[in-house]
N, C-alpha and C positions, 0 to 999 in steps of 0.2 A: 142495517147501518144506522149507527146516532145521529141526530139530526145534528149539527153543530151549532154553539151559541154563538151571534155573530155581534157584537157591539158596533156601535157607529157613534166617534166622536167628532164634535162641532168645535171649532175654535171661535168665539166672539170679542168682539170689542167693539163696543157700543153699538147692536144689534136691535135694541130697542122695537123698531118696525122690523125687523123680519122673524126672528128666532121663534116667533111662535107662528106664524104660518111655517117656517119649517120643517118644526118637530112634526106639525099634522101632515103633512105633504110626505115626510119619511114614515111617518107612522100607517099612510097608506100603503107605501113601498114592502115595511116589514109585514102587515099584516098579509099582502097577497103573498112573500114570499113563504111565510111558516101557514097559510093553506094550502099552499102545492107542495108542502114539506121539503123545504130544502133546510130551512134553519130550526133553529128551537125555539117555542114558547118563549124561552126566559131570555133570551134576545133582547136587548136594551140600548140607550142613548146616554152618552157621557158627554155635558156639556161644558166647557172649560171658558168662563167670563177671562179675557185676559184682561183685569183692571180697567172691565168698562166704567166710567161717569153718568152714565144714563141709568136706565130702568131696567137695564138686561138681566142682572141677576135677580131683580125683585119676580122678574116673568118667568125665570128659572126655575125658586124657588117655587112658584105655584104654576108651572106645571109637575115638579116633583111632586105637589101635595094631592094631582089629582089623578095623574101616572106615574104608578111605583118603579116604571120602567125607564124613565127618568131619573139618571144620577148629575151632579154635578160637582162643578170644582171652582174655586172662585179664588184669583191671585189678590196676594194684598194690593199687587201696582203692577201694571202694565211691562210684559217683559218678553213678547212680537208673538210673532202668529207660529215661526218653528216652537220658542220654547212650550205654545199652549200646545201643538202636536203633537211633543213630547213629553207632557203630563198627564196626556187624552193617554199616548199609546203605555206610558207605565201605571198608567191606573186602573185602565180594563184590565192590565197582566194581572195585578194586585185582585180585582174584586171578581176575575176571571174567566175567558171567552178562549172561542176554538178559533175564530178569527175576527179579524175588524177593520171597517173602512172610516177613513178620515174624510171627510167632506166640505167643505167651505159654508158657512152659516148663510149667505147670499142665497146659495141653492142656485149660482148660475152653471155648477154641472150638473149635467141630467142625473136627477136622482133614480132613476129606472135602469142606466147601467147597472147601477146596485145587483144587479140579479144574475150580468153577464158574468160581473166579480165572482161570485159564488160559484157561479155554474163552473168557473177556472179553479176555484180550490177544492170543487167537489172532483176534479180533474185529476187533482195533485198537485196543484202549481200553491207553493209559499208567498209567491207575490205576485203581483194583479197590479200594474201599473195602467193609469189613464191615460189617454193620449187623448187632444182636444184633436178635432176634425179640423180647425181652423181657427185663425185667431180674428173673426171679423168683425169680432165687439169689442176689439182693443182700438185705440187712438193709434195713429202712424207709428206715433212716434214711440208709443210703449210697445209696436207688434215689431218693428223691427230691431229696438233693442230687445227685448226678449231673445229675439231670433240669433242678433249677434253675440247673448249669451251662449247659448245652445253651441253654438259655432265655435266660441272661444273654448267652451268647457270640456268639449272633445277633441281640438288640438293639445290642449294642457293634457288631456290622458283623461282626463276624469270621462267616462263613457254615459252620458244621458240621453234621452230618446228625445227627439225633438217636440215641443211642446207637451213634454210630460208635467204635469201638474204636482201636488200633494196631493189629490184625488188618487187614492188607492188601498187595496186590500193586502194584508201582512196576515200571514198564520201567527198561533203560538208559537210555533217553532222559532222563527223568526226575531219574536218579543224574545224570547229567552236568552236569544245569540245577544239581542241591543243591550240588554241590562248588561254584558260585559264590558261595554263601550263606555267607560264615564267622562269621558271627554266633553267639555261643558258647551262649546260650540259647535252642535254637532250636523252638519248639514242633511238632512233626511232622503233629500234626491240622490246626493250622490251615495249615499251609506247603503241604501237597499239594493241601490244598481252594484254597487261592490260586492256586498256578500257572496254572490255565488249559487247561492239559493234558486231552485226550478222558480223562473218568472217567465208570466205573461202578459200581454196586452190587450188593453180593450178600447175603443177608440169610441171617444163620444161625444155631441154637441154642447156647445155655450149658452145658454141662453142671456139673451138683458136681464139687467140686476133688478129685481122686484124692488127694493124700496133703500134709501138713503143713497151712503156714495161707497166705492171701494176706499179701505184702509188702506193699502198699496199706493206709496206714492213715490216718488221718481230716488227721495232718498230711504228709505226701507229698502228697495227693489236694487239699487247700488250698495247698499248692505250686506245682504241677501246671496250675491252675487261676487263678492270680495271674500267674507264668508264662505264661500263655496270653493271657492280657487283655492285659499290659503290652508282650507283646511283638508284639501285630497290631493292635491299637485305640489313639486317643489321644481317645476319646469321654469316660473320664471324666474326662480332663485341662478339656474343652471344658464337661461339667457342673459343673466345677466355676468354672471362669468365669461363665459361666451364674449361678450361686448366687451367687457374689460380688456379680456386678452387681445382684442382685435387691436381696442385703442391705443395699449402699453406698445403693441408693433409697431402702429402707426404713428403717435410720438416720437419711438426709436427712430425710426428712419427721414423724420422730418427733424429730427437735431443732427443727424449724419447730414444732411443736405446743409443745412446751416454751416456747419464746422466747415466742409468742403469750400464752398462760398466763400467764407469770409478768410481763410487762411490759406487755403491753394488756389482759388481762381481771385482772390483780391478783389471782389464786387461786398457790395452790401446786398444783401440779401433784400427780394423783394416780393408783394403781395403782403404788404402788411394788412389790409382789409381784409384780404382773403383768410389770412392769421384768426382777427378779429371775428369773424364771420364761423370761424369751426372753432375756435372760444368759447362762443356761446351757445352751438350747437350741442359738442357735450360738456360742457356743464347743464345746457339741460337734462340732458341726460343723463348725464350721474342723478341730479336731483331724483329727478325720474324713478331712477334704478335703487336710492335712498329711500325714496316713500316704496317702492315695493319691498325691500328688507324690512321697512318698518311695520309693513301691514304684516309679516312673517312675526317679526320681535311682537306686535300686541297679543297676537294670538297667542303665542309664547305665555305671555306677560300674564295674559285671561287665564291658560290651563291651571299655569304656576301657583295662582291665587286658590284655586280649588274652592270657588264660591258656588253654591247650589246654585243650578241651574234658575230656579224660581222659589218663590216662599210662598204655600198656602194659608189661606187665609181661615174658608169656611171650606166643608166637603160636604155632598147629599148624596148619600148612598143606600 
C-alpha cells in the first residue's frame, strides 16, 4: 500500500510568537508518523499569513528557506480565518497531497490526534472531523454561546456535531468535490457535514493558548455564525412567513371585532394601551424579520458580485 502524502495547513494572522514553535511541535508529529509509515516522506506544511502586521510572514519565509517542507501563502490584506482554510485547502489540491488536516496556528488542539486522523483515512473514512472533549478554556460567556450555536444550527437543518472545530482531515476526493462549489462565502463546517462523504470522528483535548491572545472575538464569531445559517438553511426565511401569516390572521380579526363594536354594539372600542402595546411588539418584529431577509439579500448581494474569494500576494512552494 502507498504511503499517502498528508499536508497540514496553518492559518495565521499575526502569529509572530507562536508559528514557529508550531511548525517544530508538528514537525515532531510528522516525523514520528512517516517512521511508523503511515504517511509519506514528501508530506509537508502549508502556511497561509492572513494579512498579518507583525513578523509572521518574515518567520515563514525562513522557515521555508531552512525546511523545504515548508510552503507558504501570504494574503495582500486580511480576509478571516475561513477564507485562509480555504486557500490552505485549494493549494495543497494545487501542489498535491492524498489527504490534509487544517489546524489552528495556536496549537491549542492536541496536535497528536494528528495520527488518530490518519489512522481513520487509512480506514476509508474521506472526513475526520474533531470534536473538542470540552470547552473548559473558553470564558462563560463564549462556551455557552458557542454551544447555543450548535443548538441553533441543527434546528435550522444544517447538521454539525457539537463542538466540532475546523480541526480536521479531508481526502482528495473530497478537495475535488469543493473545487465545484464556487460560492465565495462558503461555510467549511457545515459543507463537509453536507457532502455525504464516509466521515469520522475523533475527539480531542484543548490546551491554553501558548503565547499572545486568540483572533476570535465576539464580532468575528457573530459573523462566522450568520454566515453559517444563511448560507445552508432558508428555515428562517420560512419562519418568517410562518409569522406573517399568523399576524395578517390576527389583524383580520381584530378589525372584525372593531367594526362589531363601533357599529352593532355602539360602544367605542376599548384597550387602547393594549392597541399600543402589540404596535410595538410587531413592529419589532417585522424589524426583526427585515434584518433577517437582509442578512439573506447580502449574501445574495456578495455571490452576485463574484469577487475572489482572497487575493494573493506572495506564494513559497
Amino acid at each position: 500500500m502507498m504511503k499517502p502524502i498528508l499536508a497540514i495547513i496553518i492559518p495565521c494572522f499575526n502569529e509572530e510568537l507562536s508559528i514557529e514553535i508550531t511548525v517544530n511541535k508538528l514537525f515532531d508529529v510528522i516525523n514520528d508518523l512517516i517512521q511508523k509509515g503511515k504517511i509519506s516522506e514528501n508530506s509537508y506544511f502549508y502556511i497561509i499569513d492572513d494579512g498579518s502586521k507583525d513578523k509572521t510572514w518574515e518567520i515563514i519565509e525562513t522557515l521555508h528557506s531552512k525546511h523545504p517542507q515548508v510552503k507558504g501563502l501570504k494574503f495582500i490584506r486580511n480576509y478571516g480565518n475561513q477564507k485562509a482554510i480555504i486557500a490552505g485547502l485549494e493549494g495543497v489540491r494545487e501542489l498535491g497531497c492524498d489527504c490534509v488536516v487544517s489546524i489552528d496556528a495556536d496549537l491549542q488542539q492536541d496536535e497528536w490526534a494528528i495520527e488518530k486522523f490518519v489512522d481513520k483515512f487509512h480506514a476509508g473514512y474521506d472526513i475526520v472531523a474533531g470534536i473538542r472533549n470540552d470547552r473548559d478554556t473558553d470564558s462563560v460567556f463564549k462556551k455557552y454561546t458557542a454551544l447555543g450555536f450548535y443548538k441553533t444550527m441543527n434546528l435550522l437543518g444544517v447538521h454539525i456535531p457539537q463542538n466540532h472545530s475546523d480541526y480536521r482531515l479531508v481526502s482528495k476526493r473530497a478537495l475535488d468535490i469543493m473545487e465545484q462549489f464556487p460560492e465565495k462565502q462558503l461555510f467549511l463546517r457545515g459543507f463537509f457535514n453536507e457532502l455525504g462523504l464516509k466521515t469520522a470522528y475523533v475527539k480531542f483535548d484543548v490546551k491554553p493558548r501558548m503565547q499572545g491572545e486568540s483572533k476570535f472575538n465576539f464580532r468575528s464569531l457573530m459573523g462566522l455564525a450568520l454566515n453559517g445559517i444563511t448560507s445552508f438553511s432558508i428555515v428562517p426565511l420560512r419562519i418568517i412567513a410562518v409569522l406573517g401569516f399568523i399576524m395578517a390572521i390576527f389583524g383580520f380579526g381584530l378589525g372584525i371585532e372593531v367594526i362589531v363594536e363601533k357599529y352593532f354594539l355602539h360602544s367605542t372600542p376599548k384597550g387602547w394601551a393594549t392597541m399600543v402595546c402589540l404596535m410595538s411588539v410587531f413592529g419589532g418584529l417585522q424589524m426583526f424579520s427585515l434584518g433577517i431577509i437582509g442578512e439573506y439579500v447580502g449574501q445574495v448581494y456578495r455571490e452576485v458580485k463574484a469577487r475572489p474569494r482572497y487575493i494573493k500576494d506572495i506564494e513559497l512552494k
